[in-house]
N, C-alpha and C positions, 0 to 999 in steps of 0.2 A: 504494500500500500504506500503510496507517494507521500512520504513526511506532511505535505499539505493540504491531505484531502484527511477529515477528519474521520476520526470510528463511529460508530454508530450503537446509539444506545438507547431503545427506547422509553420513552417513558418522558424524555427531558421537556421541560420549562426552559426559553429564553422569556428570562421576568421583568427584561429592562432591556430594550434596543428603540434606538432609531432608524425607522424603515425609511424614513422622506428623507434620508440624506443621500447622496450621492457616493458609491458607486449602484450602493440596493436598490433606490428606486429607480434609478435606470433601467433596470431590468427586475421588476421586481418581481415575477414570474418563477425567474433562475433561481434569486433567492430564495425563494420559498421552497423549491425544489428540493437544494441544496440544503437548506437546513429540516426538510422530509427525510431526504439520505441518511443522515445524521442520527435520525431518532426523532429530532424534534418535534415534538406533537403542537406546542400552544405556544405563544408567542405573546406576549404584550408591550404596544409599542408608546412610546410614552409622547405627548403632544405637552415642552416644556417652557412655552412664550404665550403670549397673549395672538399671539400670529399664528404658531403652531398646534395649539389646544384644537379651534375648530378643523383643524385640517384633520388631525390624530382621529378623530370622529369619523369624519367622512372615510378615511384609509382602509379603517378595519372593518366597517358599514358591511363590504359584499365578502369578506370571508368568514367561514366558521370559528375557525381557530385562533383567529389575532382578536386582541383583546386591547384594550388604552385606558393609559391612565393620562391625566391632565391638571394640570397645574404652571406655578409658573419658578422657574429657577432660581435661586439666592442670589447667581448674577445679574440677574434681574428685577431685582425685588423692587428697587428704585420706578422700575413702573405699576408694583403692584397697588393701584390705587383704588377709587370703591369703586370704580366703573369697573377695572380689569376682573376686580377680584368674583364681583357678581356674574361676570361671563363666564370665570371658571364653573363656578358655583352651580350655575346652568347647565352647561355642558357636562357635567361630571354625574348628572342626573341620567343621561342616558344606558340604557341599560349595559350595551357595549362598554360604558367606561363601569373598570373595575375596581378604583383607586386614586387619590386626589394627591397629585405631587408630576412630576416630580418639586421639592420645596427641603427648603433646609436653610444652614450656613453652612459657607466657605470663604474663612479667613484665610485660606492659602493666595487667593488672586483678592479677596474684596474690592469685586467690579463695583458690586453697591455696597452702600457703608454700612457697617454691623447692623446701625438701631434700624435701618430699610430692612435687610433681611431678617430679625426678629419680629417685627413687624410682620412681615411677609409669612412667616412659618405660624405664628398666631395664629393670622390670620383663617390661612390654611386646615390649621389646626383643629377649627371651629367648622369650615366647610365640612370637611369629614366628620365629624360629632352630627353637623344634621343631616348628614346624608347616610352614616352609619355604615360608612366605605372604610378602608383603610385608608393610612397612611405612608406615602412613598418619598422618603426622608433623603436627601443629599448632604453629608457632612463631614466637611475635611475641616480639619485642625480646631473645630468648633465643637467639642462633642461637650465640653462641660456645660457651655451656654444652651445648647440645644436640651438635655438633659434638663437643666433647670426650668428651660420654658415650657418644656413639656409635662414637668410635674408640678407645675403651677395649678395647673389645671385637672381637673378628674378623669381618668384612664378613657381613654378613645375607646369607645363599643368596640369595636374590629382591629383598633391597637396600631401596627406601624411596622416599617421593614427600613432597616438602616441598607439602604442600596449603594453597591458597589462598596463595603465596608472595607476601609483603607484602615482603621486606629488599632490601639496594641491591644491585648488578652485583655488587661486590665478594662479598658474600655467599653470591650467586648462582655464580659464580664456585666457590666454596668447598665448596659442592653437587655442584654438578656435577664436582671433579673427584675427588670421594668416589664416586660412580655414582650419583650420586640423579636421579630427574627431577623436575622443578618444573611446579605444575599454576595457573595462573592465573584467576584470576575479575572480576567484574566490574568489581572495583577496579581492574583495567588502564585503565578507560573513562573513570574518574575526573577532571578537570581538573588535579588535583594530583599525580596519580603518575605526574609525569615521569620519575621516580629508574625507579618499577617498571617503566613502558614501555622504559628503557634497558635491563633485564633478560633483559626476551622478548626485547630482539633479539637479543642475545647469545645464548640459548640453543638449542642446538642443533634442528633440526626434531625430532629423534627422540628427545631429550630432553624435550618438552611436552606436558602435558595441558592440557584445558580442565574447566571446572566451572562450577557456579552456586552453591553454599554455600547453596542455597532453605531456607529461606524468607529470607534475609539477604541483601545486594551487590547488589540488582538494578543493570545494568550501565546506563550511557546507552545508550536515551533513555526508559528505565522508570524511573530513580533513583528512590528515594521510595517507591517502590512493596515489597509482599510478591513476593519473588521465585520463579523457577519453572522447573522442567527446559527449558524452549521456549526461556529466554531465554540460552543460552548461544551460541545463535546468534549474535546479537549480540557478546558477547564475540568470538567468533570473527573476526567481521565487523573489529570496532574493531585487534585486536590483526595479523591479515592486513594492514593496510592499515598497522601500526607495520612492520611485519618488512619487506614489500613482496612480500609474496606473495598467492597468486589465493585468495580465501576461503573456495570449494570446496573446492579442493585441501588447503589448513589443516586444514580438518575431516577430510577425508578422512584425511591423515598424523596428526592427534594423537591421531585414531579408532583409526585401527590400532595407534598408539604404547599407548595405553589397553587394547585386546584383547591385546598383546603382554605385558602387565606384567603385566597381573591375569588373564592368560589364561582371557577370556572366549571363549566357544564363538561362530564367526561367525553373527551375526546372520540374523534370518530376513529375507525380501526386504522386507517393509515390517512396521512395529515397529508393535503392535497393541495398542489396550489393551484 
């Protein structure tokens, strides 16, 4: 098998990609294909601007399997204002969205200034309380402040998924015993994230999601590359073999973990694009 065509493992969740970006929607057909080869059965693509939210709607509208979630990003928070915030609000109502975010901080770039992105994730915070959706969390270098704002407040009915979780065990740790699950991507695969490999193994089976963040992360041994639903295989692959579990079985458990959280309808026998 060619190092860049991933294994296949059914069962998998990609629980965070972007389908409208460019090279996938170009062809988005292949992609889909492509991440069928794979294993992958469901897909949810995340719509994370005030521009992109109604589009993320309409995308997954004619197929079975793609699911959206919609919010608006922490580097962007600076536009979340009460116009934006109500169209999220709106849109997130749809049966097809499964999930209100993506929303968080990130002090690693703060495109928008801290009190904008807290503001923002409140915000947010409170869409999903009345819509009784989860929560699709984005947080790099901010996890104390997010942690605090979020237990300001009374536990979310459906709770929250730290996506693409990047911070140490301790952190991780911190997450989880708030009731959040942690969804990992292919920054697990990385040479340098020893720290995050120490993470997954601590967390519980039925605590994890998988993801690819496409078009971004491509995981080893695609580094480098425009990333893509197919390739969370891999992740899977890499992080199975940190845990010391069988990498069928992985997919299969963080599959279901994924359908149980955002309660996705079970999948059709083979995911069709």
């Amino acid at each position: 098998m060619p190092a860049s065509r991933p294994p296949r493992f059914p069962g998998l969740v990609d629980t965070h990609c972007h389908l409208d970006y460019p090279p996938m929607i170009d062809d988005l057909g292949a992609t889909l294909q492509r991440a069928a080869d794979a294993g992958v059965e469901q897909m949810i693509h995340i719509g994370c601007s005030r521009a992109s939210a109604p589009r993320a709607v309409a995308l997954v509208a004619p197929y079975p399997h793609l699911f959206a979630a919609v919010g608006i990003h922490p580097h962007d928070a600076s536009e979340a204002d009460d116009a934006a915030l109500a169209e999220i609000a709106a849109l997130a109502r749809d049966a097809k969205v499964v999930a209100v975010g993506e929303t968080g901080l990130d002090y690693h770039y703060n495109r928008s200034p801290p009190d904008a992105q807290k503001r923002a994730l409140a915000a947010h915070r409170e869409i999903a309380r009345e819509l009784g959706k989860p929560l699709v969390l984005h947080i790099r270098d901010a996890h104390a402040d997010a942690l605090a704002i979020l237990g300001d407040a009374p536990p979310l009915p459906r709770g929250g998924v730290v996506h693409c979780f990047t911070g140490t065990p301790a952190e991780a740790e911190q997450w989880l015993a708030r009731g959040y699950l942690l969804s990992f991507s292919g920054i697990a695969t990385f040479p340098q994230a020893g720290g995050l490999r120490d993470a997954a193994r601590l967390c519980p089976a039925d605590r994890l999601l998988l993801e690819t963040d496409a078009p971004y992360l491509a995981p080893v041994p695609v580094r480098g590359r425009k990333n893509e639903p197919a390739n969370v295989a891999f992740t899977c692959a890499h992080l199975a073999g940190v845990r010391g579990d069988d990498p069928a079985a992985l997919a299969v458990q963080a599959g279901a973990n994924a359908r149980a959280f955002f309660r996705l309808p079970a999948p059709a026998a083979a995911a069709s694009a």
